[in-house]
N, CA and C atoms as a LAMMPS dump frame, in Angstrom:
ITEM: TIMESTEP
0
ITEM: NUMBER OF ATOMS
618
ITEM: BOX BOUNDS ff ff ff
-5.0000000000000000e+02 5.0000000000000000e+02
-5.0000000000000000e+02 5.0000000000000000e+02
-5.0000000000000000e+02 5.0000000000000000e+02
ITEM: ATOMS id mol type element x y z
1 1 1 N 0.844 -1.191 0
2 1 2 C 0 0 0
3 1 3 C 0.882 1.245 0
4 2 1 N 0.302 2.266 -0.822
5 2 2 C 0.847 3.57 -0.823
6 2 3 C 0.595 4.4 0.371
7 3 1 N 1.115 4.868 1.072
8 3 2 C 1.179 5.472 2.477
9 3 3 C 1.648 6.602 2.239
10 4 1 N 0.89 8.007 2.368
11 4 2 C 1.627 9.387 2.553
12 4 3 C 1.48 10.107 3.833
13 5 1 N 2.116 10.011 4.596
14 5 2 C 2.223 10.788 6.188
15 5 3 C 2.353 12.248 6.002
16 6 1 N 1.342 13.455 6.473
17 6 2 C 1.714 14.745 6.295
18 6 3 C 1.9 15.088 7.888
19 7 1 N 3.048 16.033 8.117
20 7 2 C 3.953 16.335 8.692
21 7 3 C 4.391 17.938 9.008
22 8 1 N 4.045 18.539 9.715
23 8 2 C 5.044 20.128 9.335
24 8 3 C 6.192 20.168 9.229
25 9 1 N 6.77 19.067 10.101
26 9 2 C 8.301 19.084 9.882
27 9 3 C 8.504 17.769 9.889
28 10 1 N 9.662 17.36 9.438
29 10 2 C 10.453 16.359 9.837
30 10 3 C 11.592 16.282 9.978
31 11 1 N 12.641 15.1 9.968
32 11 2 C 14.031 15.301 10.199
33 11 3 C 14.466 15.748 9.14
34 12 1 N 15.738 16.93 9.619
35 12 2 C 16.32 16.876 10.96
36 12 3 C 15.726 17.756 11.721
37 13 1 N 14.126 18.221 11.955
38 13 2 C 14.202 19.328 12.912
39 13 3 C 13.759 18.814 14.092
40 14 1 N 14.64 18.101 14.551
41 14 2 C 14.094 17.553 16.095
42 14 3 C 12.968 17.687 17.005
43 15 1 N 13.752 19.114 16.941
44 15 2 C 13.465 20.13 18.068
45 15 3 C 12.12 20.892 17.787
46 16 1 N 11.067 19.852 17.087
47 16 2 C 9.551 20.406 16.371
48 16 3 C 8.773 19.309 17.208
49 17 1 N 9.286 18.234 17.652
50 17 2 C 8.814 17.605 18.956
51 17 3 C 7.975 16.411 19.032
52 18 1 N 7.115 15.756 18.965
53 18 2 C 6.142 15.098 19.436
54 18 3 C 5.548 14.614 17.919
55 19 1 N 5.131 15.296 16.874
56 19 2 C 4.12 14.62 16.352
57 19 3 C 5.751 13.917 14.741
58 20 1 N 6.448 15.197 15.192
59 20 2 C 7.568 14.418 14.25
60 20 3 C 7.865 12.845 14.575
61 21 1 N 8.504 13.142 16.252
62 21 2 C 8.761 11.685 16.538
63 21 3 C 7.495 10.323 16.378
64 22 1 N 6.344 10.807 16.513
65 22 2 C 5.537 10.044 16.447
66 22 3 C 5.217 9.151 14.647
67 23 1 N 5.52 10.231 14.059
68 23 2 C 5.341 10.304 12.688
69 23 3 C 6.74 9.63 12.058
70 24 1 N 7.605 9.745 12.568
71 24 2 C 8.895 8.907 11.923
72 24 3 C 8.663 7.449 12.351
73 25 1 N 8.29 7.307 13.502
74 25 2 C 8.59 5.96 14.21
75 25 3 C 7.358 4.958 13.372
76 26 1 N 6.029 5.957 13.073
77 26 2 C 5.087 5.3 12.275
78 26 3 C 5.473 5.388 10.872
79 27 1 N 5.872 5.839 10.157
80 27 2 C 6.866 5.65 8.864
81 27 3 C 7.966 3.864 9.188
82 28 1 N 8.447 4.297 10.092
83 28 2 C 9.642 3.177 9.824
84 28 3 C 8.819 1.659 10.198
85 29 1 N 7.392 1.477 11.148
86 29 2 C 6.819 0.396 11.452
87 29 3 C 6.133 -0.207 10.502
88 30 1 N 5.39 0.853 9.294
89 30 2 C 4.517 0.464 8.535
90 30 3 C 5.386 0.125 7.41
91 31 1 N 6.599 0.534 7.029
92 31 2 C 7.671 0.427 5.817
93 31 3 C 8.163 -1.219 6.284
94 32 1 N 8.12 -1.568 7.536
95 32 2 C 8.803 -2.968 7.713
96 32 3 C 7.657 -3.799 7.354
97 33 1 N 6.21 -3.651 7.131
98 33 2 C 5.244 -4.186 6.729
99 33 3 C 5.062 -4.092 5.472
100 34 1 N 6.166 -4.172 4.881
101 34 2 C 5.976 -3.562 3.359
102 34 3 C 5.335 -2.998 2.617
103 35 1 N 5.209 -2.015 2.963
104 35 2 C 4.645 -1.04 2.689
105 35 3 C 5.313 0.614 2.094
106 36 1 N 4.309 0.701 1.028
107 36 2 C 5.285 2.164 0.436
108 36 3 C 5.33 3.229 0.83
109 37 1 N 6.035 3.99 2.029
110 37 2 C 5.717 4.733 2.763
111 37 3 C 6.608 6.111 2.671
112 38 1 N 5.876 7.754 2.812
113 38 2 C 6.842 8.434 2.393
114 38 3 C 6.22 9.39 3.405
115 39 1 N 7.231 10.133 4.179
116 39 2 C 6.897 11.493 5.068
117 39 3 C 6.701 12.546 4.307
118 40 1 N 5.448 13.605 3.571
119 40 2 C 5.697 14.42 3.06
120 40 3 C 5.878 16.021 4.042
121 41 1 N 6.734 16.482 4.285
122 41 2 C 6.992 17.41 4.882
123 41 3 C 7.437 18.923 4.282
124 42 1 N 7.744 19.885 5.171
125 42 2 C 8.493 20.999 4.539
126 42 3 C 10.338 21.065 5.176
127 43 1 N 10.472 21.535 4.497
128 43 2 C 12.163 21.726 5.014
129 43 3 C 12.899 22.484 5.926
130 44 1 N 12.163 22.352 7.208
131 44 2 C 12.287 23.013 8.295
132 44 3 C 13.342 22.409 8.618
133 45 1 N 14.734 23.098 9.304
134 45 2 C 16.145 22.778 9.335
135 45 3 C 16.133 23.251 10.983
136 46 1 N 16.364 22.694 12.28
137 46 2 C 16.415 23.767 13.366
138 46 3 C 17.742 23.857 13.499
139 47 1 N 18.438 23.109 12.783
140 47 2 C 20.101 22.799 13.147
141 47 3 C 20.285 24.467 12.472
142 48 1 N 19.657 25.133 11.509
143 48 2 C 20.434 26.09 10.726
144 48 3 C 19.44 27.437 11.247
145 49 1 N 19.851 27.932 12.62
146 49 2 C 18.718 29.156 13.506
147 49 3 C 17.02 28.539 13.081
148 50 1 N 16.673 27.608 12.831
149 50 2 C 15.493 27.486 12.761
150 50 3 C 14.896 28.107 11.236
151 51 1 N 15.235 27.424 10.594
152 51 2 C 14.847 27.994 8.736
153 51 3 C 14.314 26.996 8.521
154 52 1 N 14.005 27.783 7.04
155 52 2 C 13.514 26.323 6.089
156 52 3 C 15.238 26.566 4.778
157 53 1 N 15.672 25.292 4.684
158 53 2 C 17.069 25.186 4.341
159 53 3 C 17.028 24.075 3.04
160 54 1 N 16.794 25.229 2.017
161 54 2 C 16.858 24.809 0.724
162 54 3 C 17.829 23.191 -0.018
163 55 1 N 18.856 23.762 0.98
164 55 2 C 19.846 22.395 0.785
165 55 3 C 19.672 21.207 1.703
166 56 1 N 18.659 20.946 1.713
167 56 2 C 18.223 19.505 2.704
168 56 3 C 17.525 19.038 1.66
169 57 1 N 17.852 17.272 1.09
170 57 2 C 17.379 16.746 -0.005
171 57 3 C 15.782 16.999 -0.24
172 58 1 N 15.256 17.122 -1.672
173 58 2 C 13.779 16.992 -2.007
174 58 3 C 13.455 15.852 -1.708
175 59 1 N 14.463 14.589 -1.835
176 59 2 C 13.447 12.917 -1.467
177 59 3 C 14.567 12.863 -1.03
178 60 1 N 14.477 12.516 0.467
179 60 2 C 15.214 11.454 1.242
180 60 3 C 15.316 9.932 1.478
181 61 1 N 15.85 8.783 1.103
182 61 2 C 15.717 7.51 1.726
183 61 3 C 15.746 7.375 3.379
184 62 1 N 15.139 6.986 4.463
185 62 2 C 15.346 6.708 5.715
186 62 3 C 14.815 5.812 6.302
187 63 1 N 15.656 4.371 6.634
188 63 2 C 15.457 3.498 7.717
189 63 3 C 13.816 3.177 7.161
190 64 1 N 13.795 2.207 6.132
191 64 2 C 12.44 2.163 5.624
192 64 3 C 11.588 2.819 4.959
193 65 1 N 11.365 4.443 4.774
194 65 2 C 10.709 5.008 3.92
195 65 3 C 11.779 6.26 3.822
196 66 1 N 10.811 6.767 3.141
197 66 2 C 11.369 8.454 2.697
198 66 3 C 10.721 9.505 2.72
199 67 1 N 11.242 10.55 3.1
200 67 2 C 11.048 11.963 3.241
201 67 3 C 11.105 12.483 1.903
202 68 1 N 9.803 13.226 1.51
203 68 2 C 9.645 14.129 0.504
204 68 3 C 9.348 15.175 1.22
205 69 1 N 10.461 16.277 1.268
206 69 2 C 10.2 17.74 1.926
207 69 3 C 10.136 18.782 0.064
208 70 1 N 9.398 19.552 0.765
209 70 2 C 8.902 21.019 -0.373
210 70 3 C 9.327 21.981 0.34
211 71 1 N 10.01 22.742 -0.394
212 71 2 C 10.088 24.625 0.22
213 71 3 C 9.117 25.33 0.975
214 72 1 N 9.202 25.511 2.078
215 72 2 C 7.865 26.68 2.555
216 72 3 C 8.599 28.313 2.606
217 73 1 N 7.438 29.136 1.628
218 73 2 C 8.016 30.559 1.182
219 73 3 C 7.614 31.131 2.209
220 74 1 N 6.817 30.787 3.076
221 74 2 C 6.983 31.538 3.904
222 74 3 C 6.081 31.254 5.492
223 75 1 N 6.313 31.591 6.724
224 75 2 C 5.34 30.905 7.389
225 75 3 C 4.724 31.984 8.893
226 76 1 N 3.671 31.702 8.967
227 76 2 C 3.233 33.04 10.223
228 76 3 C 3.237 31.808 11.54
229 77 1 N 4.011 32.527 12.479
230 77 2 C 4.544 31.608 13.601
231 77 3 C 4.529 30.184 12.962
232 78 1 N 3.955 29.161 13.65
233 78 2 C 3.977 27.609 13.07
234 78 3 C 3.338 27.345 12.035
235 79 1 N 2.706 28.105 11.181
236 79 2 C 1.602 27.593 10.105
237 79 3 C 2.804 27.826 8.722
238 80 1 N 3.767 26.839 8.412
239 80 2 C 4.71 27.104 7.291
240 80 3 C 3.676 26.841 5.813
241 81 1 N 3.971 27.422 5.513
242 81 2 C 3.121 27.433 3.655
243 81 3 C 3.728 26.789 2.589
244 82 1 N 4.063 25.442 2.138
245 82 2 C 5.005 25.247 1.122
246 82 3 C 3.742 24.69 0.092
247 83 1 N 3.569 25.264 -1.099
248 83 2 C 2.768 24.846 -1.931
249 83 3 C 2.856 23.7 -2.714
250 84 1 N 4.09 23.473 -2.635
251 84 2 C 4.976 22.716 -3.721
252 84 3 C 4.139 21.047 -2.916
253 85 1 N 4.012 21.082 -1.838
254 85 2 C 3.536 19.215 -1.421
255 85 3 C 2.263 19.193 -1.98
256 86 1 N 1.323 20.402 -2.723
257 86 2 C 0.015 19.924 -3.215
258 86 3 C 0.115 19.316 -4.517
259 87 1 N 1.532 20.003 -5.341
260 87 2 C 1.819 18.906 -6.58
261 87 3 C 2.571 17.581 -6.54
262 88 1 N 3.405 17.246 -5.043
263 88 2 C 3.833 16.07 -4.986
264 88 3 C 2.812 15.073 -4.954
265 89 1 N 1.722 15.741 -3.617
266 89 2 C 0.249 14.053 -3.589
267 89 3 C -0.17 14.697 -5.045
268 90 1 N -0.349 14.991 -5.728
269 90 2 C -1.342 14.976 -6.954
270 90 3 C -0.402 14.082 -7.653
271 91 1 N 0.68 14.075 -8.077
272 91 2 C 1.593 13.323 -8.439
273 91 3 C 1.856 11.604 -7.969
274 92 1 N 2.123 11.549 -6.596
275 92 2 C 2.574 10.276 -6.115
276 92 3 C 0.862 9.759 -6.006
277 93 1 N -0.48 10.549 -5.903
278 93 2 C -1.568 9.568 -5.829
279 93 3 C -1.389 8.651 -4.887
280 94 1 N -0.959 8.335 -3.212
281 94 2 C -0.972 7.245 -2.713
282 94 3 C -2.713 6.812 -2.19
283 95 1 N -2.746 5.713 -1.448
284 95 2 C -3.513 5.052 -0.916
285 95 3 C -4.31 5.327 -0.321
286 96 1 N -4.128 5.937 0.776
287 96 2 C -4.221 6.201 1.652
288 96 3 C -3.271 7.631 2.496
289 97 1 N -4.039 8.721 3.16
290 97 2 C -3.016 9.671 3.51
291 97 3 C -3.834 10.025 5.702
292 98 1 N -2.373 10.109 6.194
293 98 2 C -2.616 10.037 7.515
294 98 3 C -1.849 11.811 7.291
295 99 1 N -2.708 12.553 8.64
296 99 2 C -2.072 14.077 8.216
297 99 3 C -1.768 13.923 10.183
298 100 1 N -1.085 14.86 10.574
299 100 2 C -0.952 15.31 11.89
300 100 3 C -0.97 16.969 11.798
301 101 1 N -1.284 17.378 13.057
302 101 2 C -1.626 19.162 13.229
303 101 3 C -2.76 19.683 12.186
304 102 1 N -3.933 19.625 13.545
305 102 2 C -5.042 19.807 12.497
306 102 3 C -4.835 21.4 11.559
307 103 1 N -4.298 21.976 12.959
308 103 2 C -4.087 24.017 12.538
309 103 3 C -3.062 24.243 11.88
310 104 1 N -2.225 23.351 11.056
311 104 2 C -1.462 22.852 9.628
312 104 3 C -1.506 23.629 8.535
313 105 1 N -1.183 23.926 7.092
314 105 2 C -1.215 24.427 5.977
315 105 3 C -1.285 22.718 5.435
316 106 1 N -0.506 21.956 5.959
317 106 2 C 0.105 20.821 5.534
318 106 3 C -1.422 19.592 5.319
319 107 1 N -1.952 20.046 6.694
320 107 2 C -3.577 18.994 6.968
321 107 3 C -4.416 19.561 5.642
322 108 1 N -4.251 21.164 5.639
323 108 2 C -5.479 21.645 4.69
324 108 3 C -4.837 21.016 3.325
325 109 1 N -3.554 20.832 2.878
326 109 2 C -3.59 20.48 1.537
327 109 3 C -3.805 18.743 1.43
328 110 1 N -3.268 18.376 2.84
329 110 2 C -3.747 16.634 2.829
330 110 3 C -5.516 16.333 2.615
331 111 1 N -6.209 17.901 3.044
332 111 2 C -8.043 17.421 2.916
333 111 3 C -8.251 17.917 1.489
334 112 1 N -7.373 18.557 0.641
335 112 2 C -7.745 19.491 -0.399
336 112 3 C -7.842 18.212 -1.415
337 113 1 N -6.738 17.36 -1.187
338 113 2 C -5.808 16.251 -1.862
339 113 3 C -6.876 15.241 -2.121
340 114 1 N -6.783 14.672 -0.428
341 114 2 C -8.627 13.488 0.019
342 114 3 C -9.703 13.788 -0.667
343 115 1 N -9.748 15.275 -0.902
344 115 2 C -11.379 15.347 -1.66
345 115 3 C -11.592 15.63 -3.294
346 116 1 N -10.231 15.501 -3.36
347 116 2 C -10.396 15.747 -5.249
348 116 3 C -10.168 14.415 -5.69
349 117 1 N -9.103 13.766 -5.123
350 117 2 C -8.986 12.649 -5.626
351 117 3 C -9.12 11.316 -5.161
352 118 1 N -10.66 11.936 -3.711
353 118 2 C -11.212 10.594 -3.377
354 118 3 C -9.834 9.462 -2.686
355 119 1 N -9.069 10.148 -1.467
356 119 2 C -8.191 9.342 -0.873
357 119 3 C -8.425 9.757 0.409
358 120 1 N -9.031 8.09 0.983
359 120 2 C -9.101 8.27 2.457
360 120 3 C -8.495 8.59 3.383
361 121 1 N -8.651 9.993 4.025
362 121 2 C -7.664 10.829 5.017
363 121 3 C -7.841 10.105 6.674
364 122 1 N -7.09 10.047 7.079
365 122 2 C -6.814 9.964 8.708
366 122 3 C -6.356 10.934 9.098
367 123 1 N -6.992 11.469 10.583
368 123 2 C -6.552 12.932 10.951
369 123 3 C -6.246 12.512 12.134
370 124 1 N -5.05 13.565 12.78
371 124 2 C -4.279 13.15 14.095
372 124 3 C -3.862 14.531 14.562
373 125 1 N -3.875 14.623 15.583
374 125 2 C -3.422 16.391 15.931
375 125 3 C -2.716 16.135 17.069
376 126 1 N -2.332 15.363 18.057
377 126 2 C -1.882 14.958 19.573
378 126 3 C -1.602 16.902 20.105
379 127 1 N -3.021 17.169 20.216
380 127 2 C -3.435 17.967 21.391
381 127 3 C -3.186 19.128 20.909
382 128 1 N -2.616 19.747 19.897
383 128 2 C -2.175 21.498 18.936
384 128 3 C -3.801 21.656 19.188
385 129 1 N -4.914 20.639 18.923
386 129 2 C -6.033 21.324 18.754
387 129 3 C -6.61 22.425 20.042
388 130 1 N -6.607 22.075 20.678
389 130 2 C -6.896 22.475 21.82
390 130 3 C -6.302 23.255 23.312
391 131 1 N -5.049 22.866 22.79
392 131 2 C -3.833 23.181 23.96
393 131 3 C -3.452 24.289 23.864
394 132 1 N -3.516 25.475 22.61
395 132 2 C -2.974 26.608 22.101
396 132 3 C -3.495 27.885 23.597
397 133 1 N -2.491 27.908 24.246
398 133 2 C -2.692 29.248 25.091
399 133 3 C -2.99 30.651 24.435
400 134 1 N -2.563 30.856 23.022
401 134 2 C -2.411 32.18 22.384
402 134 3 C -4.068 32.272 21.822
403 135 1 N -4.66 30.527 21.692
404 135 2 C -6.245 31.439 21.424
405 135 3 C -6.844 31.934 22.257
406 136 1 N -6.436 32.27 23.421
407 136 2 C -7.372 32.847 24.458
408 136 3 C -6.697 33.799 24.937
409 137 1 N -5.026 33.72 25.369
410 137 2 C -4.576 34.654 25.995
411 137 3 C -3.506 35.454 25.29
412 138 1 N -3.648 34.921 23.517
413 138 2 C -2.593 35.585 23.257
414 138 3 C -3.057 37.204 22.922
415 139 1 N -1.747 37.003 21.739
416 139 2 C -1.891 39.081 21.194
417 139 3 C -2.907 38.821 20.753
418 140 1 N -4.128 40.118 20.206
419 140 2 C -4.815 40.326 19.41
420 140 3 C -4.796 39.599 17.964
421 141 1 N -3.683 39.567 17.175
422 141 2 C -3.393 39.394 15.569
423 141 3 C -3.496 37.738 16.114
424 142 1 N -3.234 37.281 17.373
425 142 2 C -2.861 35.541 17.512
426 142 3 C -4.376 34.893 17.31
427 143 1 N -5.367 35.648 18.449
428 143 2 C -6.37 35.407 18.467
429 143 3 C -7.151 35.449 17.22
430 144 1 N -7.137 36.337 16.481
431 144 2 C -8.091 36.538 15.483
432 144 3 C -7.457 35.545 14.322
433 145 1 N -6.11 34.962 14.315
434 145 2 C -5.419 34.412 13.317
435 145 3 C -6.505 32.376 13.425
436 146 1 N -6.537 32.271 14.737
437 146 2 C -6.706 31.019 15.193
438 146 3 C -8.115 31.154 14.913
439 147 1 N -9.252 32.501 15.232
440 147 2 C -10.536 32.148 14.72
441 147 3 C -10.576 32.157 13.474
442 148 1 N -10.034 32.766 12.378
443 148 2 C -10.052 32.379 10.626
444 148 3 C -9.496 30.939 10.691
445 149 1 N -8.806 30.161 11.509
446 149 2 C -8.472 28.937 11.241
447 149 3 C -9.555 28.318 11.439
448 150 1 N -10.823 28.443 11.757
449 150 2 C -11.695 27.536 12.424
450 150 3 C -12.554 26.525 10.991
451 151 1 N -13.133 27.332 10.152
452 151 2 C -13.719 26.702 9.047
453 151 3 C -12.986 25.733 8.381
454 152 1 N -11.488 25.729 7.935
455 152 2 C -10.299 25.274 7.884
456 152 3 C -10.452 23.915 8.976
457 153 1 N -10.194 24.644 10.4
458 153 2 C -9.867 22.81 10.862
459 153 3 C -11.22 22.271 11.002
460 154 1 N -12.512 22.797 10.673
461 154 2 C -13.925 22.076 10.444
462 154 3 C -13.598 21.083 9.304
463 155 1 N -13.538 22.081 7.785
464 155 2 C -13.319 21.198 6.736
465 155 3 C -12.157 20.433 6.79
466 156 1 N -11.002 20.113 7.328
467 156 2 C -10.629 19.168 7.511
468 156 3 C -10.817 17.738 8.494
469 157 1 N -11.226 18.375 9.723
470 157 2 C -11.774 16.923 10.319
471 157 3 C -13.287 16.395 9.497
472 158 1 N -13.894 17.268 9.209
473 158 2 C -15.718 16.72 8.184
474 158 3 C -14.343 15.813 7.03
475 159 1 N -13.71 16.16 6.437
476 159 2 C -12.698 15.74 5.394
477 159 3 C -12.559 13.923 5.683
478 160 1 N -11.926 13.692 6.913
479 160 2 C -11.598 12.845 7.366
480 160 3 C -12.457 11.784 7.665
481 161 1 N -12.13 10.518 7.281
482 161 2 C -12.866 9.131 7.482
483 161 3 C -12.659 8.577 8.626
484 162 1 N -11.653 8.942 9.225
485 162 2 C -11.196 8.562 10.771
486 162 3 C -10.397 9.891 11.356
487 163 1 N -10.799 9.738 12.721
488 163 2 C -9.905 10.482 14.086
489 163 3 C -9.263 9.961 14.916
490 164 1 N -7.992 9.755 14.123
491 164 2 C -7.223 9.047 15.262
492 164 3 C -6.622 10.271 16.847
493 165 1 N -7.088 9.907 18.07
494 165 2 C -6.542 10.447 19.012
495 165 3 C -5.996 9.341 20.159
496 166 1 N -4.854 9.929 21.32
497 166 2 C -4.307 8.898 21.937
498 166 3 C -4.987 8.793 23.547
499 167 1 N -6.044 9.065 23.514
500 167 2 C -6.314 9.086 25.325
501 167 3 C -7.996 9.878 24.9
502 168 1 N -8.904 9.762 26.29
503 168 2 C -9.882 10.101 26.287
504 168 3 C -10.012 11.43 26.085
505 169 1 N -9.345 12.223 26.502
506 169 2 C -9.411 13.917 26.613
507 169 3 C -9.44 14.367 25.07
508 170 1 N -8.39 14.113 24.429
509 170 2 C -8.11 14.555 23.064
510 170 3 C -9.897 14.144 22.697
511 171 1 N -10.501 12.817 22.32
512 171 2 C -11.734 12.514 22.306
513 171 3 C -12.552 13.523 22.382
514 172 1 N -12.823 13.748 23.876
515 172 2 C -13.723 15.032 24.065
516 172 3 C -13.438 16.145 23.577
517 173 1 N -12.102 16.667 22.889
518 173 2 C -11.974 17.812 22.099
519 173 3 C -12.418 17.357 20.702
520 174 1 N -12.722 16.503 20.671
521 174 2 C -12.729 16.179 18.689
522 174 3 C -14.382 16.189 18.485
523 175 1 N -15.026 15.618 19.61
524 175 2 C -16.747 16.216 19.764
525 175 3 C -17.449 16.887 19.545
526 176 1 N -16.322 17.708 19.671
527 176 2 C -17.04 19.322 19.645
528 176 3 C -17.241 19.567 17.474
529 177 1 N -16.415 18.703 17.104
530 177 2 C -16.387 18.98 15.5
531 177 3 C -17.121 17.662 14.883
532 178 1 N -17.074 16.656 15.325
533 178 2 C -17.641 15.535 14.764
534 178 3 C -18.029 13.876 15.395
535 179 1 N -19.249 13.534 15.075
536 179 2 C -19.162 12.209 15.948
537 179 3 C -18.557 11.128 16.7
538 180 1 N -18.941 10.776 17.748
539 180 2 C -18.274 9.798 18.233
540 180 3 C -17.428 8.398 17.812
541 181 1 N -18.394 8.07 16.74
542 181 2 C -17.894 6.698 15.693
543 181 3 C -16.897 7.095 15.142
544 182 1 N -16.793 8.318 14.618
545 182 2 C -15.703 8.598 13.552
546 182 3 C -14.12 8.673 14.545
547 183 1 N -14.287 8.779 15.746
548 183 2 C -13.224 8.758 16.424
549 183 3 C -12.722 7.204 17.073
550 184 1 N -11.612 7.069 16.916
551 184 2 C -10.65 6.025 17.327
552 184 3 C -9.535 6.316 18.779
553 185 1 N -9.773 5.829 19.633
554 185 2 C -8.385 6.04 20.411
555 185 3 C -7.367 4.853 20.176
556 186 1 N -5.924 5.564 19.677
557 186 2 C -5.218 4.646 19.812
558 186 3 C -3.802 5.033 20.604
559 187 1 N -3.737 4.639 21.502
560 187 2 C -2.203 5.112 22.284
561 187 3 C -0.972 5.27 21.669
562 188 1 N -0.041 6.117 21.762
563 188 2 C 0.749 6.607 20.896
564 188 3 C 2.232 5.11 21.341
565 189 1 N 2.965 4.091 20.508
566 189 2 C 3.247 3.503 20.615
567 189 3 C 4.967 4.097 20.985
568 190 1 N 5.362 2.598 21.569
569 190 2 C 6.922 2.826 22.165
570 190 3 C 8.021 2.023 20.872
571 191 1 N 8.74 2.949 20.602
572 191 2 C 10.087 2.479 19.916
573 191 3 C 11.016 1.263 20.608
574 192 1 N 10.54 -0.046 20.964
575 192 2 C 10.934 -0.924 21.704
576 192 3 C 12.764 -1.345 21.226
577 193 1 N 13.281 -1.157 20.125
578 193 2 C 14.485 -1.216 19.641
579 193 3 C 14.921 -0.27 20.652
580 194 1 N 14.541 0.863 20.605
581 194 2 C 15.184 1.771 21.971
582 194 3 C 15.428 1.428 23.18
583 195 1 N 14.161 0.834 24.014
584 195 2 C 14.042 0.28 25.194
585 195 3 C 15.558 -0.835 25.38
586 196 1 N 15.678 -1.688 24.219
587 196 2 C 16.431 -2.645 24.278
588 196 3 C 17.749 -2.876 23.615
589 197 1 N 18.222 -1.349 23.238
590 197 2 C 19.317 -0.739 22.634
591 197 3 C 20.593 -1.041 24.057
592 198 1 N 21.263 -1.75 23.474
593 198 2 C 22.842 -1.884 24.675
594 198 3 C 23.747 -0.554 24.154
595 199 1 N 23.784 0.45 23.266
596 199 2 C 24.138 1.33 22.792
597 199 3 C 23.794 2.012 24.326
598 200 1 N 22.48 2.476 24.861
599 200 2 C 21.863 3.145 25.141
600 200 3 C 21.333 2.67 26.188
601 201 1 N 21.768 3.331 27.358
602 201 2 C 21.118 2.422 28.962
603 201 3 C 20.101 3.328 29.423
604 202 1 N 18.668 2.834 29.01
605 202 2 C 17.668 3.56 28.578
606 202 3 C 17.341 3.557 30.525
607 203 1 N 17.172 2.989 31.446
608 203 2 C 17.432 3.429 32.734
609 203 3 C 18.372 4.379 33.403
610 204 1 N 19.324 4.602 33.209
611 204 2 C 20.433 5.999 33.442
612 204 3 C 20.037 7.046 32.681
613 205 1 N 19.285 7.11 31.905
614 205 2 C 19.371 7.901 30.638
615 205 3 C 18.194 8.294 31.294
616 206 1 N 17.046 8.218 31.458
617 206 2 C 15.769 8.287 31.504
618 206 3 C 15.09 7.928 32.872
């Protein structure tokens, strides 16, 4: 199966946190299932002050699948804009597409993608939906930026054939946009090669 994972970032930007790591580790599990699997991301670099860094490959090979990163021209706080991944899925056509960060540029072109060319989306946000302190307490321009996002992360979860979230809470935030059936909890899984890495004395360490 064709597998396209959307992503705001991926490696190397580490330091973007949680839905990267989650999103690589599900790239490299589903690629050992043979499966054709590709991270489409933007080219967020944190190693280089935090850019997007033109010279980081367009297709990467990695540990089972590959990274297809696009240029983002430009981005307002976390919402990076690279247009260029709406002609890669029109192009690669996969299977199936799983998006993460509903409040994304990246989700809206993964629902733009799902609904033209009829490819069943999975949506995943691990908590951006809801957790944002700046919609309530930020500046003025933050607040009003996050209510124009709202129709946006509507039509993308209505977009979606499934809601994947990892715990009950996330659940009760996804309610508020769409039925109960359509939501799935599935716990966010452990990199067990890690756990059992002699490289790495995951008790001292941790």
């Amino acid at each position: 199966m064709k597998i396209a994972l959307i992503c705001p970032a991926s490696l190397p930007a580490t330091q973007f946190g949680g839905p990267l790591t989650l999103f690589v580790e599900l790239a490299r599990e589903l690629g050992k299932l043979g499966n054709d699997v590709t991270i489409y991301t933007t080219d967020l670099d944190f190693q280089i002050s935090n850019t997007f860094n033109k010279n980081l490959p367009r297709l990467e090979k990695y540990d089972g699948f590959k990274i297809n990163r696009t240029h983002a021209w430009f981005s307002v706080y976390t919402f990076f804009v690279n247009f260029g991944m709406y002609f890669q899925l029109k192009k690669d056509k996969p299977d199936v597409i799983q998006t993460i960060g509903v409040r994304s540029f990246q989700s809206l072109i993964a629902a733009l993608i799902s609904k033209i060319y009829d490819i069943p989306l999975v949506v995943e946000d691990q908590s951006g939906l809801a957790t944002q302190p700046e919609e309530k307490n930020g500046s003025m321009i933050k607040r009003i930026l996050y209510k124009i996002q709202t129709p946006m992360v509507k039509f993308i979860i209505n977009q979606g054939v499934k809601i994947v979230v990892p715990n009950e809470y996330e659940k009760n935030v996804f309610l508020k946009f769409c039925k109960p059936s359509k939501i799935s909890i599935i716990p966010n899984g452990i990199n067990l090669e890690l756990l059992q890495s002699k490289v790495i004395n995951f008790k001292e360490k941790y």
